[in-house]
C-alpha positions in Angstrom: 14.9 60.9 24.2 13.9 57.7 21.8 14.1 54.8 23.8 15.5 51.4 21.8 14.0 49.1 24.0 11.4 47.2 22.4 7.5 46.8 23.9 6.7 43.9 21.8 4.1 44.0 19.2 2.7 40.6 18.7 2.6 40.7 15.1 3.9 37.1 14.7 1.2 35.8 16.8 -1.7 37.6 15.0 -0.5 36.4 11.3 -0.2 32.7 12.9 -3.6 33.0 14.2 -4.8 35.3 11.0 -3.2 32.1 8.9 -4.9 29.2 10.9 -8.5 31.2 10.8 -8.2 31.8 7.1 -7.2 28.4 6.2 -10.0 26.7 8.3 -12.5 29.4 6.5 -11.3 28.4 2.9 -10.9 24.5 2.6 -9.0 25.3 -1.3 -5.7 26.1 -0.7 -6.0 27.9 -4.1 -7.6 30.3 -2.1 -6.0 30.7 1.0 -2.7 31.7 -1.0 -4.4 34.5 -3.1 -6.0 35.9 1.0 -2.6 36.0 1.7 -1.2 37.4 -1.4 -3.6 40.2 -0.7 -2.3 41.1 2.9 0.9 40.9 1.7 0.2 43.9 -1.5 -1.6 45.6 1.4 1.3 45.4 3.4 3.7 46.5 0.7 1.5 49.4 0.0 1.1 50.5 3.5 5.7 50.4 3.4 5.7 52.2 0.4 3.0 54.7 1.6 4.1 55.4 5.6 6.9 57.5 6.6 9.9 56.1 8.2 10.1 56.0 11.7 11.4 59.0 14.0 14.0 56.4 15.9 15.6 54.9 12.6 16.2 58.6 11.1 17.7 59.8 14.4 19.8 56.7 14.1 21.1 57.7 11.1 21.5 60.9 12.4 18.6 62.9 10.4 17.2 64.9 12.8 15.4 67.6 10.7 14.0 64.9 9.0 12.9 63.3 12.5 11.3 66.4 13.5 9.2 66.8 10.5 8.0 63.1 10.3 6.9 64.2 14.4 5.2 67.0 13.2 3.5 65.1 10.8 2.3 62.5 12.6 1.1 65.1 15.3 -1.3 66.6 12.5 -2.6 62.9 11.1 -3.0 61.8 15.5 -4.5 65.3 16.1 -1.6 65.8 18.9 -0.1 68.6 19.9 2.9 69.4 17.9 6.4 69.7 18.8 8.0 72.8 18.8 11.8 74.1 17.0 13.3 74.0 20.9 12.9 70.6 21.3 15.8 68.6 21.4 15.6 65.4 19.4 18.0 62.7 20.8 18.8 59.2 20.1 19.7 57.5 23.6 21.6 53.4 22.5 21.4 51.6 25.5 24.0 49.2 26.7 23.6 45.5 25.3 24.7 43.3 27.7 24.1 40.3 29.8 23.7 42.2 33.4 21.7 45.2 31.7 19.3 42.6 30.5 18.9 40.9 33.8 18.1 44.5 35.4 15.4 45.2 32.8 13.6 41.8 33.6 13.4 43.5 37.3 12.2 47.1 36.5 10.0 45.7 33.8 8.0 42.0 35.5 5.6 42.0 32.5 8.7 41.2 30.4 9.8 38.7 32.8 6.3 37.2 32.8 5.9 37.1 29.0 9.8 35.6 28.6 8.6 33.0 30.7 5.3 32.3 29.0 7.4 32.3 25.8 9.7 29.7 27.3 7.1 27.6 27.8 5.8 27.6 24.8 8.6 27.4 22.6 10.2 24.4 25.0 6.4 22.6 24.4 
């Protein structure tokens, strides 16, 4: 089962900080535009090069396709791999108001880091 709820990844906070570091580092802003011109045609490359995700081609209701991208990524992560007999399913969960309010009880880090988020963006 592929769960849709999201962990968080905290990519917005490192670029901000990666962006605030770099630009103290290189006073010409000449500069700091090509740094990031270069993460960016790393980025792109990484896209181009990585498969797509298990979850999105279950979404769309590719499960062979799911399966292989698992047993690929078991091979690169040295995991073990997934046999033919496993089911592959996509579980949605329900998007509304109440469901949300249970999740910030079964999960108090989320709670916690709403909160902290609050704070900051209200500051």
């Amino acid at each position: 089962v592929v769960s849709t709820q999201s962990t968080g990844s905290g990519a917005w906070d490192i670029g901000s900080v990666f962006i605030v570091v770099v630009s103290y580092g290189l006073k010409d802003w000449h500069h700091i535009f090509l740094v990031q011109g270069c993460v960016l045609a790393a980025t792109a490359i990484a896209v181009c090069i990585y498969p797509e995700s298990p979850r999105y081609q279950l979404i769309k209701g590719r499960e062979d396709q799911a399966r292989e991208t698992f047993k690929k990524l078991s091979k690169i992560f040295k995991t073990k791999e997934i046999s033919d007999d496993t089911e592959l399913t996509y579980k949605d969960y329900d998007k509304n108001f109440l469901g949300q309010i249970k999740d910030f009880i079964k999960y108090p880090l989320m709670l916690k880091n709403t909160f902290i988020l609050m704070a900051c963006w209200m500051t």
